[in-house]
N, C-alpha and C positions, 0 to 999 in steps of 0.2 A: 420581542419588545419588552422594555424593561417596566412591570406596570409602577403606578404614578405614586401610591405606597411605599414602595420600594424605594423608588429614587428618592422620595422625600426624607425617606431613613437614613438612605447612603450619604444626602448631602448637610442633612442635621454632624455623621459620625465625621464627616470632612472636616465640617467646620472645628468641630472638639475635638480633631487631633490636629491641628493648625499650632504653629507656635505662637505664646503670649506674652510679652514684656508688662507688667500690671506697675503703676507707678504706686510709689510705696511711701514716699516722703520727705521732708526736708528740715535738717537739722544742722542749725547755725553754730559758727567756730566762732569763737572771740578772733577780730579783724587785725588785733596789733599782732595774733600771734600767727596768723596763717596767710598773709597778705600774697596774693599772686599763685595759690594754690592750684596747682595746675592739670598734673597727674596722679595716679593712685594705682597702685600693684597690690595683691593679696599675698600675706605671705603665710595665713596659717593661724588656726587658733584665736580668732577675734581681731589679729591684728594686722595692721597696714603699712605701707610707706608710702607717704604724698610728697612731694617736688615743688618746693616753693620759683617761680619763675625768677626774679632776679636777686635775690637774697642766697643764691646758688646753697641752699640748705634742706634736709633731708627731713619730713617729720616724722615720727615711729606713731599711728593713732592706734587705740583700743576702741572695737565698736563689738557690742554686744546687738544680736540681728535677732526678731524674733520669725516663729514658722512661716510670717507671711512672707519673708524678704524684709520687714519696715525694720527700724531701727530705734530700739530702745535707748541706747547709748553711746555716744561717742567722746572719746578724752584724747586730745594729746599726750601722750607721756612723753618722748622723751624727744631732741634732733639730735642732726648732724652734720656737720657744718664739709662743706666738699670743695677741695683745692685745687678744681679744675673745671674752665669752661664756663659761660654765662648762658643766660636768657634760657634758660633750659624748660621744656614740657611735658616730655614724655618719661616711663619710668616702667621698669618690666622688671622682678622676680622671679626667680624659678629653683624648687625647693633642690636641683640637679645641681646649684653653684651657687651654695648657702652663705657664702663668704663675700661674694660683691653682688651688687648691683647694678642694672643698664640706665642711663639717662639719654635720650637725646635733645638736640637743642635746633633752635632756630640757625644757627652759623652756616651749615649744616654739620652737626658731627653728632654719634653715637657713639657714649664712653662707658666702660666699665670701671664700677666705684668700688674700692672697697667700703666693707660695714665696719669695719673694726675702726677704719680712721680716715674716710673720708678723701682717700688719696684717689687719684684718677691712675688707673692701673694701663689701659690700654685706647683704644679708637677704632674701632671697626671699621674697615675701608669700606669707602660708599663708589658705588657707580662711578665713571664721571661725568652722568649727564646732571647727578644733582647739583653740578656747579651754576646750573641754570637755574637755581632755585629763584625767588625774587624774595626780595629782604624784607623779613619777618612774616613770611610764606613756609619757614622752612616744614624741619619734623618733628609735628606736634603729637604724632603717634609713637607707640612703643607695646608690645606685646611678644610674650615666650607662648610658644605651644606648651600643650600641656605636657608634654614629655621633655621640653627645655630643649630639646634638641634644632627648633626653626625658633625664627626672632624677625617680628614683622614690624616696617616700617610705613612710612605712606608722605609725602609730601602735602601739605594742606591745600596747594590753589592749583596750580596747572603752571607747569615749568613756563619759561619763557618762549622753548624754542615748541610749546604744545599749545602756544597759543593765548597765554595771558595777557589780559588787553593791557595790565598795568596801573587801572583806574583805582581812585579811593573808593570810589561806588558804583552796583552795577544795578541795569534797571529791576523790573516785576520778573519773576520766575527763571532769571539768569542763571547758570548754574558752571561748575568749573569740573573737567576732566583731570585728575587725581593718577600718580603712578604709585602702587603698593608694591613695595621691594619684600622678597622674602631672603633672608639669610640661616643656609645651615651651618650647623655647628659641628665641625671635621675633625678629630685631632686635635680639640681645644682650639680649633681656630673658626673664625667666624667668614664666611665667603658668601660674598656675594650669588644671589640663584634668581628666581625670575623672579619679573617688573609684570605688574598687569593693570589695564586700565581701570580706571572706577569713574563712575561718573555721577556727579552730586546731584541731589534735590534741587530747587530753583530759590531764590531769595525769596519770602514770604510777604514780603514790604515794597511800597514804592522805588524804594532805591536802598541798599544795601550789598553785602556781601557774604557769602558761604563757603562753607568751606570744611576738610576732614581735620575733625580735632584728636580723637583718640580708635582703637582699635583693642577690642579682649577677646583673645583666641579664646574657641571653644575644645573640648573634647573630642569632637568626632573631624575637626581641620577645618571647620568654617570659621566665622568669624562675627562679631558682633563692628559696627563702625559707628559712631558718632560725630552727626554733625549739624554745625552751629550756623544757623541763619541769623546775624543781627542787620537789621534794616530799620527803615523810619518811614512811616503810612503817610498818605497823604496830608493829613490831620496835623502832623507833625510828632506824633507821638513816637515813641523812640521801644523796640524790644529788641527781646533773642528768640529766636524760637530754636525747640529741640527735637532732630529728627534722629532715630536707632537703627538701623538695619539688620537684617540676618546677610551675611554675605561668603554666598559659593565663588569661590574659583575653578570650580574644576574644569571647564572647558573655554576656559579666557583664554587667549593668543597670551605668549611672552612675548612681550611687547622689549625686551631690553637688548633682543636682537634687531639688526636691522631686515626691514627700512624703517623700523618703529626707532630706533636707538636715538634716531635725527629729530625725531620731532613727530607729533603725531597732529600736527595742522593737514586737511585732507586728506588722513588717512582713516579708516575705519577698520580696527582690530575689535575679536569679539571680548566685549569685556564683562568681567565680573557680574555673577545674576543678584540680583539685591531683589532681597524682603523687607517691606516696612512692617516694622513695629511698632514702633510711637512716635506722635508727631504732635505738639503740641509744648502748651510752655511750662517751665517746672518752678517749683518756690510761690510763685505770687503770679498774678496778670499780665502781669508783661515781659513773664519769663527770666532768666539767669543766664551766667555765661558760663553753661555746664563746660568742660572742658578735658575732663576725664572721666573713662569707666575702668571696670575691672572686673572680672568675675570672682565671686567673693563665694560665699559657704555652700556645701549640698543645701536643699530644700526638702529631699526625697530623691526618688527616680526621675532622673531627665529633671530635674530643679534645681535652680539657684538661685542667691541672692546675686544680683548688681549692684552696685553700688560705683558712683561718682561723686566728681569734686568740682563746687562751683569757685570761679577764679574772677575774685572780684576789679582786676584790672583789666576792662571789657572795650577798651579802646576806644572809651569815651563815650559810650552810651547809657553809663552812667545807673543799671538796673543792679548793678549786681553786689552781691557780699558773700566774703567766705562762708562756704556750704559743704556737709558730707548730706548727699541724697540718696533714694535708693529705690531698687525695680525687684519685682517678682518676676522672675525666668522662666518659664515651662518650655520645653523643648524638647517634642514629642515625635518629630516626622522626621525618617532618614534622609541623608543627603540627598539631592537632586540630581538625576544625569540626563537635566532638559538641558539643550545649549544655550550658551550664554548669550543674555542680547546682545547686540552689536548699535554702536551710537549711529547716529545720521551723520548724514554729511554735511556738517555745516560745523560753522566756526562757534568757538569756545562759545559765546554767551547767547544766543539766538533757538533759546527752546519755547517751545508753544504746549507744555504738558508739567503735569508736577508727578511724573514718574509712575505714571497710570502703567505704563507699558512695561515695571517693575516689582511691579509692588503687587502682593498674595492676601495681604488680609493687613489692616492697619485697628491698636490697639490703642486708644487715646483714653489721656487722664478721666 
């Protein structure tokens, strides 16, 4: 028997090597210049690219981060104006193909930009189950592994044939099943590889909607997910709330075969292990329409800065203004080879949990 000392040390040493997302701050962009600010890629040395949503425009920011992750500084310096493709969200860098850029949009497509001028070089072939996407559901993620070699995507709500009820709004703790597509990079060609399930937090509000906004691979193959609950309380009061995940796949079903390829209404594949990290609202009270992350500078060992981009066109709920925000990273524990949960059987919006049965330690503001 293990005496009671002991364990109280063992489970102090747990706790403090737990991973910690620490919210770090928020620091507002002038509104004419960054309207629709959607995504955000690190490219290196203080600076960034963000993805204005419908002004299909590139912005180049300089952000000076201090030790804790916060953020001393942020300036626009320069765009780039891109001659292909609308309502775009997503946006991924990787120091491996210095020369263009990845965007994805709502249509569905994922295009490669040049930096030099803005031209749309190529489109990455998608599945063809994303033809189910539902309109302006599409793909609001985008991330490179840190080797550039994989390029992760993710659908924001639950395809149609996976069971999306279709509704403008869903009730208390609803939540939507999510397919993340990975793509490796072959021969300079980008090919489709596995789909795996993900399954969201619940709406935070009486009636609302959720959903996966952004994705920043990490280092070791995991993944950080971002996602945005805006809902309206009883009260009437109107927010966003901001949930962060640690997210394994290593023992998820590919789900991009069948019988998963059809739909995944009654079926139950094991999906993705998710870790909460922060769950609460970022900027002010009533929260932001955080909308991108990124992983941004070392901090030390196993540290980073985070850093996101609030997108003040929040589909009418009316909290939001352009924002660069930022999180302290600690990321201290190796990957996991627990298996991955597996969802219930029940249809898309019918959960009775806010991801109790997922979640390892939660680090709020």
């Amino acid at each position: 028997m293990i005496p009671r000392a002991l364990l109280i040390v063992m489970l102090f040493a747990s706790v403090a090597s737990a991973q910690r997302l620490t919210y770090r701050g928020c620091e507002r962009l002038p509104e004419k210049l960054a309207p629709g600010l959607s995504g955000i890629t690190y490219v290196g040395d203080g600076i960034y690219w963000g993805v204005l949503e419908f002004e299909a425009k590139l912005l180049r920011l300089r952000t000076v981060t201090r030790g804790d992750g916060s953020i001393e500084s942020v300036k626009i310096e320069d765009s780039l104006q891109m001659r292909r493709g609308t309502d775009f969200e997503g946006v991924a860098f990787t120091p491996a193909r210095p020369d263009t850029i990845m965007v994805s949009t709502e249509a569905p497509e994922v295009i490669e930009v040049s930096l030099k001028d803005g031209r749309g070089l190529r489109s990455v072939p998608l599945p063809n189950v994303f033809r189910q996407i539902v309109k302006n559901q599409g793909l609001e993620s985008l991330t490179y592994s840190a080797d550039g070699k994989t390029l992760w995507t993710a659908s924001e709500r639950a395809l149609k044939i996976d069971g999306n009820p279709q509704t403008p709004a869903d009730p208390f703790l609803a939540s939507t099943r999510v397919r993340l597509q990975r793509f490796a990079l072959r021969d300079d060609r980008f090919e489709p590889a596995e789909q795996f399930e993900y399954h969201t937090g619940g709406v935070h509000g009486a009636a609302g909607q959720i959903g996966l906004c952004d994705l920043a691979a990490l280092p070791d193959g995991r993944l950080l997910s971002l996602e945005r609950s805006a809902a309206q309380g009883l009260s009437g009061k109107k927010s966003i709330r901001t949930r962060i995940y640690l997210v394994d796949a290593t023992d998820a079903t590919d789900i991009s075969k069948p019988p998963f390829a059809a739909g995944l209404v009654k079926q139950t594949p094991a999906a993705v292990r998710k870790t909460l990290l922060f769950d609460d609202f970022v900027c002010d009270s009533d929260g932001e329409n955080l909308e991108g992350i990124c992983l941004g500078p070392s901090l030390g060992p196993d540290k980073w800065a985070v850093l996101g981009v609030v997108d003040n066109t929040d589909g009418g709920v009316g909290v939001s203004k352009p924002a660069v925000l930022s999180f302290e990273f600690d990321l201290k524990t190796p990957p996991t080879s627990q298996p991955a949960t597996t969802r219930p059987t029940t249809s898309e919006i019918k959960v009775n949990h806010r991801d109790t049965e997922n979640t390892e330690e939660s680090t709020k503001k």
